[in-house]
C-alpha positions as CSV (number, residue, x, y, z in Angstrom):
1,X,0.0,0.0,0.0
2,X,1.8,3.5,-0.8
3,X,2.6,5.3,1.7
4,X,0.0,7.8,1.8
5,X,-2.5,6.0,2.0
6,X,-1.4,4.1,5.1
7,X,-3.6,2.4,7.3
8,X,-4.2,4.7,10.8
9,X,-0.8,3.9,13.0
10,X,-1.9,2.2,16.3
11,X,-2.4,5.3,18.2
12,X,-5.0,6.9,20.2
13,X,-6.9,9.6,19.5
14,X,-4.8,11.2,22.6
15,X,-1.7,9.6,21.9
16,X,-2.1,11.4,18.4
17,X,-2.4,15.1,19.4
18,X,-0.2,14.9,22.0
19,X,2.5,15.2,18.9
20,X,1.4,18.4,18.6
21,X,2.8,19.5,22.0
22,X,6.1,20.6,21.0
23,X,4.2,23.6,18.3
24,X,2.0,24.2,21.2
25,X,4.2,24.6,24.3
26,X,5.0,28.1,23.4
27,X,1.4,29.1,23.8
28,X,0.4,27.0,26.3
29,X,-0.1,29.7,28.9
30,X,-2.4,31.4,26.4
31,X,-4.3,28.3,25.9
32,X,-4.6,27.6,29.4
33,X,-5.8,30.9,30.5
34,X,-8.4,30.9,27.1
35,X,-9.9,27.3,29.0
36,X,-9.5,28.5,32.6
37,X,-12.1,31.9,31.3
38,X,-14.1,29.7,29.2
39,X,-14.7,27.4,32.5
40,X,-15.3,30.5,34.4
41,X,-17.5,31.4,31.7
42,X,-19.7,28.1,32.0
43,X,-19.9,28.3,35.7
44,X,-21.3,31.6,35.3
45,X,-24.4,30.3,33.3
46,X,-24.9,27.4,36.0
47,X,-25.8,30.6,38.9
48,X,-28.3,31.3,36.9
49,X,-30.3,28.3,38.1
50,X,-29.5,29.1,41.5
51,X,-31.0,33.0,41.1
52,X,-34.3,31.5,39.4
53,X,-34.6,29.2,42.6
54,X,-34.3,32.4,45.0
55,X,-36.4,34.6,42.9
56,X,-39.1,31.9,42.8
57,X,-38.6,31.0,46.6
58,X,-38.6,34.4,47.1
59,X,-39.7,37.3,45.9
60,X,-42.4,35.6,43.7
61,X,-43.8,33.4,46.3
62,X,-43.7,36.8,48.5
63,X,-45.3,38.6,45.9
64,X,-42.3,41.3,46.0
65,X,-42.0,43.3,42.3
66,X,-39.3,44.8,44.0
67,X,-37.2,41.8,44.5
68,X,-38.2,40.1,41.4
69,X,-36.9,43.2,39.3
70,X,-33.5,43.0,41.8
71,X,-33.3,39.1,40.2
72,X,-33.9,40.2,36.7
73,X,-30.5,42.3,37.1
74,X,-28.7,39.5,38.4
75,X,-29.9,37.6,35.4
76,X,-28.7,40.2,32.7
77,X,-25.6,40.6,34.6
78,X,-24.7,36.8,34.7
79,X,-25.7,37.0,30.5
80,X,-23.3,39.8,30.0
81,X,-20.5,38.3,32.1
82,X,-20.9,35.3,30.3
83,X,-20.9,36.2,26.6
84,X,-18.0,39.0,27.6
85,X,-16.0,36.1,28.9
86,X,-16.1,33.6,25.7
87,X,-14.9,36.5,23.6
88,X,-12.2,37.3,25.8
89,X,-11.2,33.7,25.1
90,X,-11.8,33.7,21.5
91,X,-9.4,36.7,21.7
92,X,-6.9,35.1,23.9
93,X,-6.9,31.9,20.7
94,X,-6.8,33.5,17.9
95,X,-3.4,35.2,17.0
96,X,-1.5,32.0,19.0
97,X,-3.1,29.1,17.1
98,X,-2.9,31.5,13.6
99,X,1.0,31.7,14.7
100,X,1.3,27.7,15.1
101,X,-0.6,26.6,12.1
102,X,1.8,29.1,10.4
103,X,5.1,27.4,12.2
104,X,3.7,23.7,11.3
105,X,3.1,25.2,7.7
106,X,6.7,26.6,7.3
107,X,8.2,23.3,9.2
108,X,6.6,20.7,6.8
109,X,7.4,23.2,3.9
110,X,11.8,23.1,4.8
111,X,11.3,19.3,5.3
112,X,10.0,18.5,1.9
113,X,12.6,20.6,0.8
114,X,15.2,18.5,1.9
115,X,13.2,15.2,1.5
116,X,15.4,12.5,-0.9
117,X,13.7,12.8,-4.4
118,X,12.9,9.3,-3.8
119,X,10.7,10.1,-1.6
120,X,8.9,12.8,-3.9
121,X,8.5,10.3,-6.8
122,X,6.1,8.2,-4.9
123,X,4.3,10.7,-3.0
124,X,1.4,12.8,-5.1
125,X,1.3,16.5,-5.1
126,X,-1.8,16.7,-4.1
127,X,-1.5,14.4,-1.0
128,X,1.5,16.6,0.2
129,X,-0.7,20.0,-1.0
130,X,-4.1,18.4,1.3
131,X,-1.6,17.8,4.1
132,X,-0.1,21.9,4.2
133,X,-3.9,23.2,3.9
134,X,-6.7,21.6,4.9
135,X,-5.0,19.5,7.4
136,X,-3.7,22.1,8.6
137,X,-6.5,24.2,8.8
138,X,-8.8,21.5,10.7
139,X,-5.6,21.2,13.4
140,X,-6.0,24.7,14.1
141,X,-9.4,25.0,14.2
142,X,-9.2,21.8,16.8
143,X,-6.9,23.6,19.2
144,X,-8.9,27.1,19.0
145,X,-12.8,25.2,19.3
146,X,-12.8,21.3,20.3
147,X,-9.8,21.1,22.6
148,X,-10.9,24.2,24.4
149,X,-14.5,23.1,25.1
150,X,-13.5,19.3,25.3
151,X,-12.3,20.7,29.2
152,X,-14.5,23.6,29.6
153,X,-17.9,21.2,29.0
154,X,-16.1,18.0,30.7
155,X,-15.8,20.6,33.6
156,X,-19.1,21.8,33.4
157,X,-20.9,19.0,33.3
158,X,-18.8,17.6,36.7
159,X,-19.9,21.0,37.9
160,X,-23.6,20.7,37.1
161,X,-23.6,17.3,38.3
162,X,-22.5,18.5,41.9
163,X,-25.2,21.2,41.5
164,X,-28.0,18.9,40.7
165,X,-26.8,16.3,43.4
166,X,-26.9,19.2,46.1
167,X,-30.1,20.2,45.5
168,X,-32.0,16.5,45.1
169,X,-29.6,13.8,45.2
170,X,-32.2,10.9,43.7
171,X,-33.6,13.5,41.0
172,X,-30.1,13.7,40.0
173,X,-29.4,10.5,39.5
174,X,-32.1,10.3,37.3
175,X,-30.4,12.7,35.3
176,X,-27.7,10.1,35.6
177,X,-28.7,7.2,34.7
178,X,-28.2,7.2,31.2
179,X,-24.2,8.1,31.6
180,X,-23.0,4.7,31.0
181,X,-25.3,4.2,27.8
182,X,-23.4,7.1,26.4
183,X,-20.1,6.4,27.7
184,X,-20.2,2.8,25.4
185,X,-22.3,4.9,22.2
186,X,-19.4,7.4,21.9
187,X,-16.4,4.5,22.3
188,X,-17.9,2.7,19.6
189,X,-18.5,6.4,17.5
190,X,-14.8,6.8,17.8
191,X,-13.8,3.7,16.8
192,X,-15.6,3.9,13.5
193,X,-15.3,7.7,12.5
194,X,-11.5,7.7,13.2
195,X,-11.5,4.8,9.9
196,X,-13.6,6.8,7.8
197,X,-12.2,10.7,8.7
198,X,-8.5,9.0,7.4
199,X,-10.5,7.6,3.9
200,X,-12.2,11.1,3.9
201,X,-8.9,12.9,4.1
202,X,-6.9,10.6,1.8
203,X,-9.6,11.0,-0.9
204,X,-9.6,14.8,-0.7
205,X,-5.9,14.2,-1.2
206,X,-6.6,12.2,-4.6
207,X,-8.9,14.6,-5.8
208,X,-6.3,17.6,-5.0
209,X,-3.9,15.3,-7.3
210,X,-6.4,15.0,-10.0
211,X,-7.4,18.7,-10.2
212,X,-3.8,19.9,-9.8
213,X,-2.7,17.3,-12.5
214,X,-5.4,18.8,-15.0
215,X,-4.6,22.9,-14.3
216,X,-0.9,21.9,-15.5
217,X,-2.1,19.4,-18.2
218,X,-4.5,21.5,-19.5
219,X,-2.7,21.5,-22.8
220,X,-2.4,18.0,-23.0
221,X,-6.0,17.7,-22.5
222,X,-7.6,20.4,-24.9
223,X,-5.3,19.1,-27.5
224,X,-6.5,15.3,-27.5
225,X,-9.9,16.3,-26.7
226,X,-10.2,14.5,-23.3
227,X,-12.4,16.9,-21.2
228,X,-15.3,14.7,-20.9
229,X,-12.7,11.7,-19.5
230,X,-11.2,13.9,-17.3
231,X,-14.5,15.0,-15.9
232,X,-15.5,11.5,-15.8
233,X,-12.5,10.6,-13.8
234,X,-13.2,13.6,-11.5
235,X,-16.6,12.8,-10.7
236,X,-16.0,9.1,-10.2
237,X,-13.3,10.5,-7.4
238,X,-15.5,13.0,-5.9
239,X,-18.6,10.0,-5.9
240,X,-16.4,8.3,-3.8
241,X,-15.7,11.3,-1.8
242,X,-19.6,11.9,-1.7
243,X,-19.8,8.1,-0.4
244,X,-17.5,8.9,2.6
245,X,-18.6,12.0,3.7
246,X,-22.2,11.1,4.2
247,X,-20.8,8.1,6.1
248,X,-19.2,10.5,8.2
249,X,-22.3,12.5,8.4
250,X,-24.5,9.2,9.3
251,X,-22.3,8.6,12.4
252,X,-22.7,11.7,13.1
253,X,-26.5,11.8,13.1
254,X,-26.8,8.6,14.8
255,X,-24.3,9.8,17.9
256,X,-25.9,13.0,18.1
257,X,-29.6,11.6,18.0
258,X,-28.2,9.4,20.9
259,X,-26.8,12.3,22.9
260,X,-29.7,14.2,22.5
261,X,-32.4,11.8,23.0
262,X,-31.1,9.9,26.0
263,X,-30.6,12.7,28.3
264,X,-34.2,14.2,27.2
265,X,-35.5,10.7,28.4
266,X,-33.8,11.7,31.6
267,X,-34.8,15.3,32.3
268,X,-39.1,14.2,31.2
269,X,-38.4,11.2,33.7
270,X,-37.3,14.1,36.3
271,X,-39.5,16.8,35.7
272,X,-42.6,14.1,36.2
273,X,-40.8,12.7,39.4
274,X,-40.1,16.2,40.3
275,X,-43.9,17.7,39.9
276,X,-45.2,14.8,41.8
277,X,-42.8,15.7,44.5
278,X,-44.0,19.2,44.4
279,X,-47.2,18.1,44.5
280,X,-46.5,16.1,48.0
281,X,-45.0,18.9,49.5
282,X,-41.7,17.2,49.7
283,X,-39.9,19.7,47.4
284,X,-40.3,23.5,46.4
285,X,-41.5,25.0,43.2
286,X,-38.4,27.1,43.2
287,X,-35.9,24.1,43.9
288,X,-37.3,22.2,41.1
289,X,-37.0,25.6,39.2
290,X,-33.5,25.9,39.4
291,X,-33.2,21.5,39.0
292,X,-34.5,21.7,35.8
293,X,-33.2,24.7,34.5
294,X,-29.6,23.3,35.9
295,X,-30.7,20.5,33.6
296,X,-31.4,22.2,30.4
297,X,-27.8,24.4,31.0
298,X,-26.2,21.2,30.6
299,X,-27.8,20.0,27.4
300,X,-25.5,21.6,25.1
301,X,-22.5,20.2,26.7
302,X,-23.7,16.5,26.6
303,X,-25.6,17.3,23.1
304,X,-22.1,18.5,21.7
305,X,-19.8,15.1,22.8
306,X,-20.5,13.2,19.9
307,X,-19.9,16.5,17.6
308,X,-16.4,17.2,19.3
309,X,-15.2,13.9,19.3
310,X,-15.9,14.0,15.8
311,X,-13.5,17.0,14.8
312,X,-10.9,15.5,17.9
313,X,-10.9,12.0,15.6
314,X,-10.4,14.4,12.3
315,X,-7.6,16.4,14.0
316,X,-6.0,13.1,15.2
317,X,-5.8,11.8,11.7
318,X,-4.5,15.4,10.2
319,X,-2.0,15.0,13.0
320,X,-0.9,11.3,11.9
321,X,-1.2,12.9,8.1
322,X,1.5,15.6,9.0
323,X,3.5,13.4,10.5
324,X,3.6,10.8,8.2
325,X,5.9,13.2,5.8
326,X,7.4,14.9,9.0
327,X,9.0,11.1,10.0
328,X,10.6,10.8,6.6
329,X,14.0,11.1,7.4
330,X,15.6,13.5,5.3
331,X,19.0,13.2,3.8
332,X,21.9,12.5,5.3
333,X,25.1,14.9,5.4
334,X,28.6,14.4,5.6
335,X,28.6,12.9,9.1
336,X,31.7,14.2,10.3
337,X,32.1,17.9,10.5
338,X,35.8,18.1,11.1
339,X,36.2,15.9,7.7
340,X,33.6,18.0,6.2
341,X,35.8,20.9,6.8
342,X,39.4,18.9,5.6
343,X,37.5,18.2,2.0
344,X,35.8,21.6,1.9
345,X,39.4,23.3,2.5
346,X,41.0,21.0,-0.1
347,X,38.5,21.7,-2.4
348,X,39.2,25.6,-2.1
349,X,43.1,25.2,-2.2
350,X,42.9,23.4,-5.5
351,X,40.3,25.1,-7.2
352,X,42.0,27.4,-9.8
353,X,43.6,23.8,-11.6
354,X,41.2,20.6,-10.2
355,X,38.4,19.8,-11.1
356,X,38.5,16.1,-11.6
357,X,35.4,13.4,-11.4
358,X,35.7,9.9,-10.9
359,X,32.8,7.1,-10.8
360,X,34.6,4.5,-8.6
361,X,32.5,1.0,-9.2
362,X,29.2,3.0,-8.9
363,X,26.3,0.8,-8.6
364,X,22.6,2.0,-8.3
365,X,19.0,0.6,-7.7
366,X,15.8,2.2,-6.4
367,X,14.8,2.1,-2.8
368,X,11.7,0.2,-3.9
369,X,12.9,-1.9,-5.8
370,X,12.7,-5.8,-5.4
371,X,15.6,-7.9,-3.6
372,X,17.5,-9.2,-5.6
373,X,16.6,-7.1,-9.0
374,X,19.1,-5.8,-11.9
375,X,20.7,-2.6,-10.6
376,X,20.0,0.4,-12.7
377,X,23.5,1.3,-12.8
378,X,26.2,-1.5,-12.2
379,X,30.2,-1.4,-12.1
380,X,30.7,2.5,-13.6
381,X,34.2,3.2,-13.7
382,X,34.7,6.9,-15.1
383,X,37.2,8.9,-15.0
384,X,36.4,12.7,-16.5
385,X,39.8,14.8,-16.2
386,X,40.3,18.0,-15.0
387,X,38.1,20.9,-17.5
388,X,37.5,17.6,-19.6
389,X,33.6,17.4,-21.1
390,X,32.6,14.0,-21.3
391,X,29.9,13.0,-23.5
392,X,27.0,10.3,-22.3
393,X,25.5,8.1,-25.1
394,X,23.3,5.3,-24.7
395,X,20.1,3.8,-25.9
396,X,16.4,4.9,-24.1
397,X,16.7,3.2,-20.8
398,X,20.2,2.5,-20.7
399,X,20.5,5.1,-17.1
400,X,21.7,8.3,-18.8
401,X,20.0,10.8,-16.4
402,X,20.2,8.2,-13.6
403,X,23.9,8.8,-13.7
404,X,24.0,12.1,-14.0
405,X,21.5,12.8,-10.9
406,X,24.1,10.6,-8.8
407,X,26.6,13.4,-9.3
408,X,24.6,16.2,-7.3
409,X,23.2,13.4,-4.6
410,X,19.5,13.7,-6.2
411,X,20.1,10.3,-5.4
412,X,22.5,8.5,-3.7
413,X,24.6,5.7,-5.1
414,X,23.8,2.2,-3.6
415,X,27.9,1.0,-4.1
416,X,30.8,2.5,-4.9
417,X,32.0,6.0,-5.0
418,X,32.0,9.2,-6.9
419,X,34.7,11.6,-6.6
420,X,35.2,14.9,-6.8
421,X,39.2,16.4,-7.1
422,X,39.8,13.3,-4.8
423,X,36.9,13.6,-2.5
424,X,33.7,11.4,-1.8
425,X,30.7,13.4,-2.6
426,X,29.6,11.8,0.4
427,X,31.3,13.1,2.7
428,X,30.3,16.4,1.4
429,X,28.2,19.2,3.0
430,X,25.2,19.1,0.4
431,X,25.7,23.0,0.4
432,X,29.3,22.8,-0.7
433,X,28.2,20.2,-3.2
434,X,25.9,21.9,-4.9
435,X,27.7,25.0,-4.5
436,X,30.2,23.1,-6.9
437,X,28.0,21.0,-9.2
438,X,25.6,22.6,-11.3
439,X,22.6,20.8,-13.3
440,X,20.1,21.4,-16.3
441,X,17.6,18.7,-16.8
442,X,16.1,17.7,-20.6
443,X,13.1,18.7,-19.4
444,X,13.3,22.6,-17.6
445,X,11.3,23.6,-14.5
446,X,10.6,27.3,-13.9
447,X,8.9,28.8,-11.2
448,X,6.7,31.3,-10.6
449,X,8.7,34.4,-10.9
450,X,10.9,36.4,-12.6
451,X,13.1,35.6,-16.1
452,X,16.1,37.2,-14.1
453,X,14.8,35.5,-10.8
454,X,14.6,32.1,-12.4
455,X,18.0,32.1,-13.4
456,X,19.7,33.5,-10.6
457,X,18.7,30.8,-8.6
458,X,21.4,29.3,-10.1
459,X,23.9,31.4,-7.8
460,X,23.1,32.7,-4.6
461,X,24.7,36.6,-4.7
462,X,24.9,36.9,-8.5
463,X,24.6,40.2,-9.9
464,X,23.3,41.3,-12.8
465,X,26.4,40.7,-15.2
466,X,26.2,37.5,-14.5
467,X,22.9,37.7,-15.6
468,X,23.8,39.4,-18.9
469,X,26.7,37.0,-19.0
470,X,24.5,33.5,-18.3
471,X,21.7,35.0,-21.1
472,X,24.1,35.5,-23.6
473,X,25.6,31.8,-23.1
474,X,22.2,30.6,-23.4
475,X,21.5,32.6,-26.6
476,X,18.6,33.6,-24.1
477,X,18.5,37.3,-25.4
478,X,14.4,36.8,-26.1
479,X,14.2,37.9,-22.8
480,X,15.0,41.2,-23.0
481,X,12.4,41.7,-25.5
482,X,10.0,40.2,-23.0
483,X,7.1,43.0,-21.8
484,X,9.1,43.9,-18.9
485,X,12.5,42.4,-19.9
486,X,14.3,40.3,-17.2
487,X,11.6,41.1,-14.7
488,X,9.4,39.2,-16.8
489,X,7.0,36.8,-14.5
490,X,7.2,34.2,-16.7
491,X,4.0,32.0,-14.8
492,X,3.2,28.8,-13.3
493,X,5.9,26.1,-14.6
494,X,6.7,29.0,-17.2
495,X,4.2,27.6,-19.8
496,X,3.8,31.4,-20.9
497,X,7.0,30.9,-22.8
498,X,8.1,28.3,-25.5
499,X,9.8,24.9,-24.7
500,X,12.7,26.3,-26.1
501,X,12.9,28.8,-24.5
502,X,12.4,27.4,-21.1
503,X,15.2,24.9,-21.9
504,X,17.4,28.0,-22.9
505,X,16.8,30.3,-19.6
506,X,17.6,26.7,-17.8
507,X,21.0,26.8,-19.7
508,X,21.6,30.1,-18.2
509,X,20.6,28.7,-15.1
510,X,23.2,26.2,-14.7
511,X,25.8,28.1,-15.9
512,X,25.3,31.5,-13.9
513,X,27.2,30.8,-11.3
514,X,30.8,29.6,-13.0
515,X,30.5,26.1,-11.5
516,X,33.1,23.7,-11.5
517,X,31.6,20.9,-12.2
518,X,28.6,21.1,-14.6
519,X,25.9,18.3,-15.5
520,X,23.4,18.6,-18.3
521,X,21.0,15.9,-19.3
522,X,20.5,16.6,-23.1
523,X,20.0,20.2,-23.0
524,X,19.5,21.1,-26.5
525,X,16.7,19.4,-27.4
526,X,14.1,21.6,-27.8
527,X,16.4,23.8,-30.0
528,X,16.2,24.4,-33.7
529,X,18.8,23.7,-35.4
530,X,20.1,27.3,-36.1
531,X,19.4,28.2,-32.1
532,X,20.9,25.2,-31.7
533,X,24.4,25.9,-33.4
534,X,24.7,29.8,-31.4
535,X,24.3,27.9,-28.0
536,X,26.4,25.6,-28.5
537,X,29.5,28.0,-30.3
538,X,29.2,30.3,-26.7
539,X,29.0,26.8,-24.7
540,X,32.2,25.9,-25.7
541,X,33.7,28.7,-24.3
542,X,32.0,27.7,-20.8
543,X,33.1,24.0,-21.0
544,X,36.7,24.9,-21.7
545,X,36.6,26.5,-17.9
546,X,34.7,23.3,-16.2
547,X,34.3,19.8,-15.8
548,X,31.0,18.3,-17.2
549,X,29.3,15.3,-18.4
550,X,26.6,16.0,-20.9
551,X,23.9,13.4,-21.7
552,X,24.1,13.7,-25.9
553,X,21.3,12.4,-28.1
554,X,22.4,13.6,-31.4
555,X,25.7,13.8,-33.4
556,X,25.9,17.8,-32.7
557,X,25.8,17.3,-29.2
558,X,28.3,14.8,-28.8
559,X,30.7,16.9,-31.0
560,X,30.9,19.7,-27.9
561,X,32.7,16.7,-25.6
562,X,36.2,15.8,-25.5
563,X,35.7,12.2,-24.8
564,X,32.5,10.4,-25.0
565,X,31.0,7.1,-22.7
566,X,28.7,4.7,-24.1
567,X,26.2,3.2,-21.5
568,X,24.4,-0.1,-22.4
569,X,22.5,-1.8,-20.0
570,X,23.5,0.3,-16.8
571,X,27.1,-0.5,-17.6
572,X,30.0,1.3,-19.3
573,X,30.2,-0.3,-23.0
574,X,33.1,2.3,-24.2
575,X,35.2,5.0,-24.1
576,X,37.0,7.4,-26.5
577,X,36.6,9.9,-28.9
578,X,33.8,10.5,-31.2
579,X,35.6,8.9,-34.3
580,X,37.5,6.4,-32.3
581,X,34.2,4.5,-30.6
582,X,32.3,5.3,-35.0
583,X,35.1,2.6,-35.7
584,X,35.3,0.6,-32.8
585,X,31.5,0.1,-31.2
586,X,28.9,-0.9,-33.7
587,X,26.2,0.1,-31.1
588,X,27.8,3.6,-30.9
589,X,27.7,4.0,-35.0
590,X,23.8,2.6,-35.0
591,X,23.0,5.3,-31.8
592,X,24.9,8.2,-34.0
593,X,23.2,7.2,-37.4
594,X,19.8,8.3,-36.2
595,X,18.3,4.5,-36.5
596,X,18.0,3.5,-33.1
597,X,16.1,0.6,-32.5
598,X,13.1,0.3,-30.2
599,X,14.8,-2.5,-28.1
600,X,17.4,0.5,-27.1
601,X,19.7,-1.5,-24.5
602,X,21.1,-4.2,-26.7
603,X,22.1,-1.8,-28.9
604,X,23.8,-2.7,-32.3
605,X,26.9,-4.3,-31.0
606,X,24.9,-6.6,-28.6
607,X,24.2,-10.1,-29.0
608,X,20.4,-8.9,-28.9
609,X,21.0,-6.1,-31.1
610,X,19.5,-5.6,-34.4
611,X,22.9,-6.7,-35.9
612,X,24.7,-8.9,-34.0
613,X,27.4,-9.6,-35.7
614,X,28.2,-6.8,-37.4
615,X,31.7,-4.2,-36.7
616,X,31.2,-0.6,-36.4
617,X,32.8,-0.6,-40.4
618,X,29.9,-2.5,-41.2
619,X,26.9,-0.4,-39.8
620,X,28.3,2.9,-40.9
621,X,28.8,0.8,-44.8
622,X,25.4,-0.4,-44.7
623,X,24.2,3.0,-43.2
624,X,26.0,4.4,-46.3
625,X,24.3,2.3,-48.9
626,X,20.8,2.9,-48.0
């Protein structure tokens, strides 16, 4: 089952939001004072019961306008104490529990920042998205409402209880009677809503995905025509939805029909009992006043159990949501600092003539991968000199951009080393890494900002002539003929612009802050062929000042590279020039000639390849004749 949608961890509902403790503890005070004014608020509406039975045993049995008039005023004033009180403590909750749902926010935000990309490739975006927001959201609204009056009605009803007991002990355990009824009604409630809140939440999750998915498809969608799929697909989702809410909302029903009917049972059972009392002689009109009226005050805090152990089972499972990512470990640094500062300072002292990488016996499989299973990547031994360009080649599928993402730890290698002037990347700050590695991916990601913003992300501190400077590389210079040149906002995954052009202001991107080491996966492929030739003419200049290992598709590409590796079947086939591995590797001259089959990984010079026993001579000869 994928992770999120786990089944509920063995937890109680209390065991649950006490995680929350550590965000809370720095309000605590503020939430205990809020409960402590809401208690004396509740208390303050059970007097009233107590001023009915003097007014009736008084001044209305003693016919005395003037005394009745006196009770009145205690009356209103008891009202207005009690309303000013709950909004002193709605005050007292607000800006503290806004301030922790922000903190939680920000704290889940950093972490999946620095979450293993692992860990992002089997998680939806819209799981993550439902877990910032409405998660979120119902956690606050938990602490500010439910927790709150959770206490202050728990202590008002142990309050009434004494209140009732004082006046007429066995009309008050009439009252009581149907206590234990309840008691098993709401454990079996909780039980059952805590399974369907979680399949509520996880489905609003799904449906994010889904909705999310079709914003940034939309393309996709209006181009094939598949609205009325889509649609489909949504409704089916929010059907099922649908489904679980009313569920919920049956539960719901049934626990507060319970809660409501019982204790009416109760209070008609102790009205009659009372009146006949009355009646006797053996009690006062004014006592039975104030008995029932003590009652009625405590209906609401009965009625409302079922409906705030509802949103306490809700906020549980937001809790366990939020903390499902929060557990993820995230990645590991270089354990030891002292080291950490050894390879940074060697890194430094050699940086004006190093700049070597090495793949020492690099092996590489998903974490979720079976036992047992072929490694992606097996036995690469790779050694790119220092300012050397060293071109990738292999068929679809061979681990082209898994290599390269092993280089700035997107992923970390499951054997064997990489390198970097002498040092494992592994015992590398992450900062420093990546302060010395920079990476374009075949397929560009902007952001929702800025044409200069977007590509000074690239370099933390860079001015603008590096700007200028990482534009020009790119052959980028559209965007100072944007609307509002460099300041540009280029929208939501930059869709306002061209792929081209995204893949160009990526370029820049990687190459703004002068790195050392650079890795691009294929970045020219989205070029024509005459934007194609300017970029790469000013990349040259760049690559004669760096080390870098560029994932080539086409003949054009490869030509930029010094050396170039040929990677069949997650292994290292060959090595060499351009013109050395056209005469030596048959599966290099098939790749380069533009006919590359649709088995990919055997590739021409493999005993599964399309011709097995062919030399390199002999593809290129064939290739010549057709």
């Amino acid at each position: 089952m994928p992770e999120e949608h786990a089944e509920p961890k063995d937890r109680s509902t209390v065991q649950s939001l006490l995680r929350l403790w550590p965000y809370v503890k720095p309000v605590r005070k503020r939430l205990f004072g809020a409960a402590l004014v809401a208690i004396v608020a509740s208390s303050a509406g059970l007097v009233i019961p107590l001023v009915l039975k003097w007014m009736v045993d008084g001044p209305v049995a003693d016919r005395d306008p003037g005394g009745v008039w006196l009770g009145a005023l205690y009356l209103l004033l008891l009202g207005i104490a009690e309303a000013a009180l709950f909004g002193v403590r709605r005050w007292m909750v607000a800006r503290p529990l806004a301030g922790v749902e922000a903190a939680m926010r920000a704290d889940l935000y950093r972490h999946l920042q620095r979450l293993p990309v692992a860990f992002h490739d089997r998680w939806p975006s819209g799981q993550l998205l439902s877990r910032a927001t409405t998660d979120l959201m119902l956690l606050r609204q938990f602490l500010a409402f439910p927790l709150t009056f959770l206490l202050v009605n728990g202590a008002t009803i142990l309050i009434g209880i004494v209140i009732l007991l004082m006046q007429h002990w066995t009309l008050g355990l009439v009252l009581l009677a149907p206590a234990v009824p309840l008691m098993v009604i709401c454990l079996v409630f909780e039980t059952k809503f805590s399974l369907v809140a979680r399949r509520a939440q996880d489905q609003v999750g799904d449906l994010t995905t889904v909705v999310e998915e079709s914003v940034l498809g939309i393309r996709i969608i209006k181009g094939f025509g598949r609205h009325r799929s889509q649609a489909l697909a949504f409704r089916s989702l929010s059907e099922r939805l649908r489904t679980t809410e009313l569920g919920k909302a049956r539960l719901l029903a049934g626990i507060w029909s319970a809660n409501t009917l019982l204790p009416e049972l109760s209070i008609g059972a102790a009205l009659v009992l009372g009146t006949v009392q009355v009646a006797d002689g053996n009690l006062s009109a004014g006592t039975l006043v104030a008995f029932l009226s003590t009652a009625l005050a405590l209906r609401w805090p009965v009625e409302s159990i079922g409906f705030l152990l509802a949103m306490s089972q809700e906020s549980a499972t937001a809790t366990e949501r939020f903390f499902e990512a929060m557990d993820v470990a995230e990645e590991a640094d270089a354990p030891d600092v002292a080291g950490q500062a050894d390879a940074d300072g060697g890194a430094r002292a050699g940086e004006s003539s190093r700049g070597e990488m090495v793949f020492d016996g690099v092996e590489f499989r998903y974490p979720d991968a079976e036992p047992g299973s072929v490694p992606v990547l097996s036995r690469i031994d790779l050694r790119i000199r220092p300012g050397e360009t060293m071109a990738l080649v292999g068929a679809t599928g061979s681990g082209k951009t898994t290599l390269t993402a092993l280089v700035p730890r997107l992923h970390e290698a499951t054997a064997g080393r990489i390198t970097l002037d002498g040092t494992d990347i592994a015992a590398m700050p992450r900062e420093r890494l990546r302060e010395l590695v920079s990476v374009a991916f075949e397929e560009p990601t902007l952001f929702s900002a800025s044409v200069g913003e977007n590509v000074l992300m690239g370099a933390e501190g860079a001015g603008d002539d590096e700007l200028r400077r990482a534009l020009a590389i790119a052959q980028a210079g559209f965007a100072h003929e944007l609307p509002e040149g460099v300041d540009t906002q280029v929208g939501e995954q930059g869709l306002s612009l061209s792929g081209g052009q995204r893949q160009r202001l990526a370029l820049a991107r990687a190459v703004v802050g002068r790195p050392r080491f650079l890795v691009l996966d294929d970045p020219l492929s989205a070029l024509d062929v005459h934007t194609e030739a300017l970029v790469e003419a000013a990349l040259r200049e760049v690559l004669a000042e760096t080390t870098a290992i560029v994932v080539a598709h086409r003949p054009s590409t490869v030509m930029l590279a010094d050396r170039v590796a040929l990677l069949s079947e997650g292994r290292i086939a060959a090595v060499g020039t351009h013109q050395e591995l056209l005469r030596s590797s048959a599966e290099y001259a098939w790749l380069m000639s533009g006919a590359e089959g649709s088995e990919g990984a055997g590739g021409a010079g493999g005993a599964d390849g399309p011709f097995p026993d062919q030399s390199a001579d002999d593809v290129l000869a064939e290739k010549g004749t057709r």
